[in-house]
Backbone as CSV, one residue per row, in Angstrom:
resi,resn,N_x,N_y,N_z,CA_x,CA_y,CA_z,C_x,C_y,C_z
1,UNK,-5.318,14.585,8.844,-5.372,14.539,10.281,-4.511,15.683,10.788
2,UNK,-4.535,16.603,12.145,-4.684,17.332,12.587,-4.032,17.518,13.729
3,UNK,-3.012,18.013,14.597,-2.554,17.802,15.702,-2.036,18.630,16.241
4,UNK,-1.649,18.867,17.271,-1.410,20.367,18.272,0.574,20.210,18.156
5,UNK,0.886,18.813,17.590,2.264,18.335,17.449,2.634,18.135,16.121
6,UNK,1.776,18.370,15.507,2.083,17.565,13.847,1.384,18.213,12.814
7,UNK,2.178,18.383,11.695,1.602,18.906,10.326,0.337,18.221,9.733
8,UNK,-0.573,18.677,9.515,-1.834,18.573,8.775,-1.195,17.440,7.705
9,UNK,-1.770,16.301,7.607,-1.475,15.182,6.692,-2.673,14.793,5.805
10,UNK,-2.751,14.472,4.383,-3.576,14.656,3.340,-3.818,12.447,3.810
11,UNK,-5.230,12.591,3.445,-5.814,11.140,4.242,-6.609,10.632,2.676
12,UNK,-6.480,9.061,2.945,-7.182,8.850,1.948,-7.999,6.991,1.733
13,UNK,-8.715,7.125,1.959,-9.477,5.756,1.969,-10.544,5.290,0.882
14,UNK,-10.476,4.025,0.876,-11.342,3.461,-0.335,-12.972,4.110,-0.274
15,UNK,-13.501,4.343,1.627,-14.886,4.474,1.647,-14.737,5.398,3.189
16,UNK,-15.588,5.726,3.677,-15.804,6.642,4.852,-16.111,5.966,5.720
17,UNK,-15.913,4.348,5.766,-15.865,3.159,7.189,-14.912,3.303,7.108
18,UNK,-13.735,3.186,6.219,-12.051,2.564,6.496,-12.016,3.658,6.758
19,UNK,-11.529,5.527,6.352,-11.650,6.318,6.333,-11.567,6.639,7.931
20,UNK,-12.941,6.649,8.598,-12.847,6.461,10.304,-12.005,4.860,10.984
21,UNK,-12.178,4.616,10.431,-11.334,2.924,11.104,-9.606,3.666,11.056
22,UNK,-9.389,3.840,10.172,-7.611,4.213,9.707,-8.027,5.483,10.712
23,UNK,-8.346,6.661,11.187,-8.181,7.452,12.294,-8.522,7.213,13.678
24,UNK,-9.494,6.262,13.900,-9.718,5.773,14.993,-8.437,4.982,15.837
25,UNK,-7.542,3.685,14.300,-6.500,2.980,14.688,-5.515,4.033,14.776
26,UNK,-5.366,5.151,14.477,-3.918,5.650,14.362,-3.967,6.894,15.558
27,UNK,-5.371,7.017,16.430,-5.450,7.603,17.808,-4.531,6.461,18.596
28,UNK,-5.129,5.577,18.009,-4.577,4.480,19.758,-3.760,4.457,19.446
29,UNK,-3.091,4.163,17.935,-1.575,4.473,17.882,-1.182,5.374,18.513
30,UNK,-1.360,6.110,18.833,-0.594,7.558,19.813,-1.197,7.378,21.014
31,UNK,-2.191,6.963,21.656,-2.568,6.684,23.074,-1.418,5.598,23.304
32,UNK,-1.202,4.392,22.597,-0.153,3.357,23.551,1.016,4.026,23.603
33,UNK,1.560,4.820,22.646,2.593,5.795,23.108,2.789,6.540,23.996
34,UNK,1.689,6.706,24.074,1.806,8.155,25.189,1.091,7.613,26.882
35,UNK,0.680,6.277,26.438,-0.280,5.822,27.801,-1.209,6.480,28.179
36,UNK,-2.151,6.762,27.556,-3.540,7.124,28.031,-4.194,7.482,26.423
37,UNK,-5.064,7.908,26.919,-6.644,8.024,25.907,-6.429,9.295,24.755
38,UNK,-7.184,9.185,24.028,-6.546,10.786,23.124,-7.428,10.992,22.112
39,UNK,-7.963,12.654,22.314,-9.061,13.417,22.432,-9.022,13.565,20.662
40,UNK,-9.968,13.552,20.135,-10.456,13.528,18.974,-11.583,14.327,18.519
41,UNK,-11.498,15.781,18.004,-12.223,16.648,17.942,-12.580,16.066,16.185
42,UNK,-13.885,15.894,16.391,-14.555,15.681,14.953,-15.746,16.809,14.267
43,UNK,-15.576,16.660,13.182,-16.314,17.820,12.549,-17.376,17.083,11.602
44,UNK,-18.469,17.385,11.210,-19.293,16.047,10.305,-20.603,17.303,10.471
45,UNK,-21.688,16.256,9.451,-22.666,16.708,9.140,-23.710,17.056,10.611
46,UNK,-23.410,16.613,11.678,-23.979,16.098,12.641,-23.190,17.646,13.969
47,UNK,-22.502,17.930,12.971,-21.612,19.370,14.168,-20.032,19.015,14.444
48,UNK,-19.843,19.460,15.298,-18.477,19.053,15.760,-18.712,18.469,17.333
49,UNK,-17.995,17.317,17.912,-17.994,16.573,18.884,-16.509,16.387,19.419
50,UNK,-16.492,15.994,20.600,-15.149,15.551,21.083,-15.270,13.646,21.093
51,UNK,-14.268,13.179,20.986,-14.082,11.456,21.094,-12.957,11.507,22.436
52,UNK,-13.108,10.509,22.812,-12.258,9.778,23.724,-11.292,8.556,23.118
53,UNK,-10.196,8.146,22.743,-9.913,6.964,21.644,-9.032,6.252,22.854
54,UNK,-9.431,5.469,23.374,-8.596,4.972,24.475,-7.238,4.082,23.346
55,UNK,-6.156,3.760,24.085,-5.200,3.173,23.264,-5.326,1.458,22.840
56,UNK,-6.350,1.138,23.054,-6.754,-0.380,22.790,-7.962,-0.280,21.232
57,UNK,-8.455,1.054,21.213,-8.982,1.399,20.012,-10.803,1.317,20.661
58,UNK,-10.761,1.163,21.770,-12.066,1.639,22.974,-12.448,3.389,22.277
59,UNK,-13.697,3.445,21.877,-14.373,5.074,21.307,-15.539,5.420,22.169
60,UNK,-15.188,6.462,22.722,-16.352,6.927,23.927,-16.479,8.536,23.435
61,UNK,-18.176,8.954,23.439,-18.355,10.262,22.703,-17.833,11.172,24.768
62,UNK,-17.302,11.652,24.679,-16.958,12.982,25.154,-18.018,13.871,25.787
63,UNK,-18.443,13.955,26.929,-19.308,14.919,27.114,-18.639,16.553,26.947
64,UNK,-19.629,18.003,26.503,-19.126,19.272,26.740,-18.049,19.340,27.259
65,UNK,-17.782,19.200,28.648,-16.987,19.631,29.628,-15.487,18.616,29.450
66,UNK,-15.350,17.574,28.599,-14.330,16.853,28.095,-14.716,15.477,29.112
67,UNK,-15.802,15.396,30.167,-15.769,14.112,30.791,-16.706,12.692,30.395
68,UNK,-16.597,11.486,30.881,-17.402,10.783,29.705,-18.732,10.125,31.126
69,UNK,-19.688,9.710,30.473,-20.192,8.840,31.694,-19.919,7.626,31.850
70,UNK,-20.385,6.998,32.810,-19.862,6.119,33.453,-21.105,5.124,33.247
71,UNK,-20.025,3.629,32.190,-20.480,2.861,31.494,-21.424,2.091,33.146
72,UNK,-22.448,1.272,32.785,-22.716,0.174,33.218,-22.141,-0.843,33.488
73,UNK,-22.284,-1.702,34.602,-20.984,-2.843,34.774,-21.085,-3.575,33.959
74,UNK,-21.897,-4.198,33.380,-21.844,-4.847,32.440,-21.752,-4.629,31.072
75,UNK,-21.795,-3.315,30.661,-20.958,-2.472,29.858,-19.532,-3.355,29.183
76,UNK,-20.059,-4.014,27.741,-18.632,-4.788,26.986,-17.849,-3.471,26.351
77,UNK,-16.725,-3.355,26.431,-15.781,-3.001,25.480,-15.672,-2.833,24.458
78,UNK,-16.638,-2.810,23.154,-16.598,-2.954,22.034,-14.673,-2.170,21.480
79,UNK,-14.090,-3.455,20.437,-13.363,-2.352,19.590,-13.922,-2.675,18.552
80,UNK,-13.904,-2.014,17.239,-14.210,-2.218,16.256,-13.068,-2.729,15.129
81,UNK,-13.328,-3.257,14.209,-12.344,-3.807,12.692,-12.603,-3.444,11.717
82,UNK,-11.833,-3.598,10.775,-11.832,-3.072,9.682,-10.591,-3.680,8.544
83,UNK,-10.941,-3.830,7.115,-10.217,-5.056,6.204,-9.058,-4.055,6.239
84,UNK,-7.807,-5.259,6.462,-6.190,-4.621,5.983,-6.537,-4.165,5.069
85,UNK,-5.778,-2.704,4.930,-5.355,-2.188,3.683,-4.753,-2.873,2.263
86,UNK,-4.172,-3.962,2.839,-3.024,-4.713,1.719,-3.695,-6.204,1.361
87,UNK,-4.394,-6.826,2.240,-4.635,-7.731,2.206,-6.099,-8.263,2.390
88,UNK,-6.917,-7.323,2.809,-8.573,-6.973,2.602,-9.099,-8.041,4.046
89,UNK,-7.986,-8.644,4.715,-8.665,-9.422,5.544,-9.111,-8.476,7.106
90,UNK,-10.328,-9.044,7.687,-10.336,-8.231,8.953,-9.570,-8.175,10.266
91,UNK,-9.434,-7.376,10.334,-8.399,-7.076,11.511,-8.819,-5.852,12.303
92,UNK,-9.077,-6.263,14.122,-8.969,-5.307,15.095,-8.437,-4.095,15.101
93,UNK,-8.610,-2.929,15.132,-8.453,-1.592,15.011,-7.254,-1.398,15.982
94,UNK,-7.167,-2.505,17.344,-5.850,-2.574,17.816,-4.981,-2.921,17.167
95,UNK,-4.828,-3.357,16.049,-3.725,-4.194,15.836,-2.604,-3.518,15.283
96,UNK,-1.621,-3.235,15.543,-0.263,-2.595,15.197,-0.035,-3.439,13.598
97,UNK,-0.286,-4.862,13.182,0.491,-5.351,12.264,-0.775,-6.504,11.776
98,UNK,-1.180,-6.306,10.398,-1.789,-7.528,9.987,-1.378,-8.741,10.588
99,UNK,-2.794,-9.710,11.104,-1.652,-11.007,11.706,-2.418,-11.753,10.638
100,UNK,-2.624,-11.720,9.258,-2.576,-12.457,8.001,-1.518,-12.183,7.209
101,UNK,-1.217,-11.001,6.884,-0.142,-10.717,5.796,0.818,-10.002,6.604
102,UNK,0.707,-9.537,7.994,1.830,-9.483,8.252,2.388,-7.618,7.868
103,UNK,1.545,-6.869,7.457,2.078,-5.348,6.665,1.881,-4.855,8.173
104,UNK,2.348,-3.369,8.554,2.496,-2.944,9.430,1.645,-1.574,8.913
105,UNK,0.786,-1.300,10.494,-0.340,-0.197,10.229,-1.530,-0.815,9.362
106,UNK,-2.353,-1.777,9.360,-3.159,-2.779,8.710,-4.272,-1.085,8.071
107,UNK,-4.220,-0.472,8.799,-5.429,0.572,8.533,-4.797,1.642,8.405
108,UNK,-3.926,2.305,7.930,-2.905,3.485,7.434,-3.638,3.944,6.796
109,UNK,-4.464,5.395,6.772,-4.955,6.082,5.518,-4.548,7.340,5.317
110,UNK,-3.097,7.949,5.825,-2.428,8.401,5.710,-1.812,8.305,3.885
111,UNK,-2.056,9.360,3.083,-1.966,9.666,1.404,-0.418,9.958,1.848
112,UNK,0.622,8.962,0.851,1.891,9.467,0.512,2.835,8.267,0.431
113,UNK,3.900,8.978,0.635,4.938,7.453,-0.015,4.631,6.590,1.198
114,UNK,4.860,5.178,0.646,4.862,3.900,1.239,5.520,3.923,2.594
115,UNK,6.984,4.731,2.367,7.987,4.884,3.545,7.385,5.422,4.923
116,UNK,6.902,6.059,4.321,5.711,7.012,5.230,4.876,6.076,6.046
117,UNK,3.993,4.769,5.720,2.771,4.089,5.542,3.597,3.332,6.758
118,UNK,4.463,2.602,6.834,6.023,1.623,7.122,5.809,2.135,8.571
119,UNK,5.405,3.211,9.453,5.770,3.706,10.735,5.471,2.026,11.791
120,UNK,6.526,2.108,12.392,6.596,1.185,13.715,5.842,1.661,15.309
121,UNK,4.783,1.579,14.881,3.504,1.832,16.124,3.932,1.116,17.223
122,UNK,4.030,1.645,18.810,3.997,0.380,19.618,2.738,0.290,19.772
């Protein structure tokens, strides 16, 4: 992962669902920090796109110009889940902390020491 603030970090997941789940959760990790939404330039077979990652773990594709359209009222919220890292159970892409086992960062796919893995998300 990639950042205009932060060193290029080596990523690593069992499959290419957790893979996007562990970057999707660790945007909103930095949107509830920072209070607002946070821009996610992706690269894939499909081109490169912009994301929107609101801090609740809400994913909206980005139009060109960086603006998004404007959902329908009845338009649900989807967030998406994905199995703890530690404990394989499912858990909300919001969630700061397994609420089965309890590990912190349930979707960390951040490659390196454990200490590292351990970060206290608000």
């Amino acid at each position: 992962m990639n950042s205009r603030s932060a060193e290029p970090r080596a990523l690593i997941a069992a499959d290419t669902a957790r893979m996007r789940a562990g970057i999707i959760a660790r945007c909103a990790a930095i949107g509830r920090q920072v209070g607002r939404p946070v821009r996610l330039t992706v690269a894939d077979v499909d081109g490169t796109y912009q994301l929107g990652i609101h801090p609740d773990a809400f994913v909206q594709i980005l139009n060109p110009d960086g603006t998004v359209d404007d959902a329908p009222e009845s338009a649900q919220r989807i967030i998406g889940d994905s199995p703890c890292r530690h404990c394989s159970k499912p858990q909300s892409l919001r969630n700061n902390y397994c609420t089965f086992c309890g590990v912190k960062s349930p979707h960390d796919v951040e490659a390196g020491p454990a200490s590292l893995r351990e970060r206290n998300y608000q």
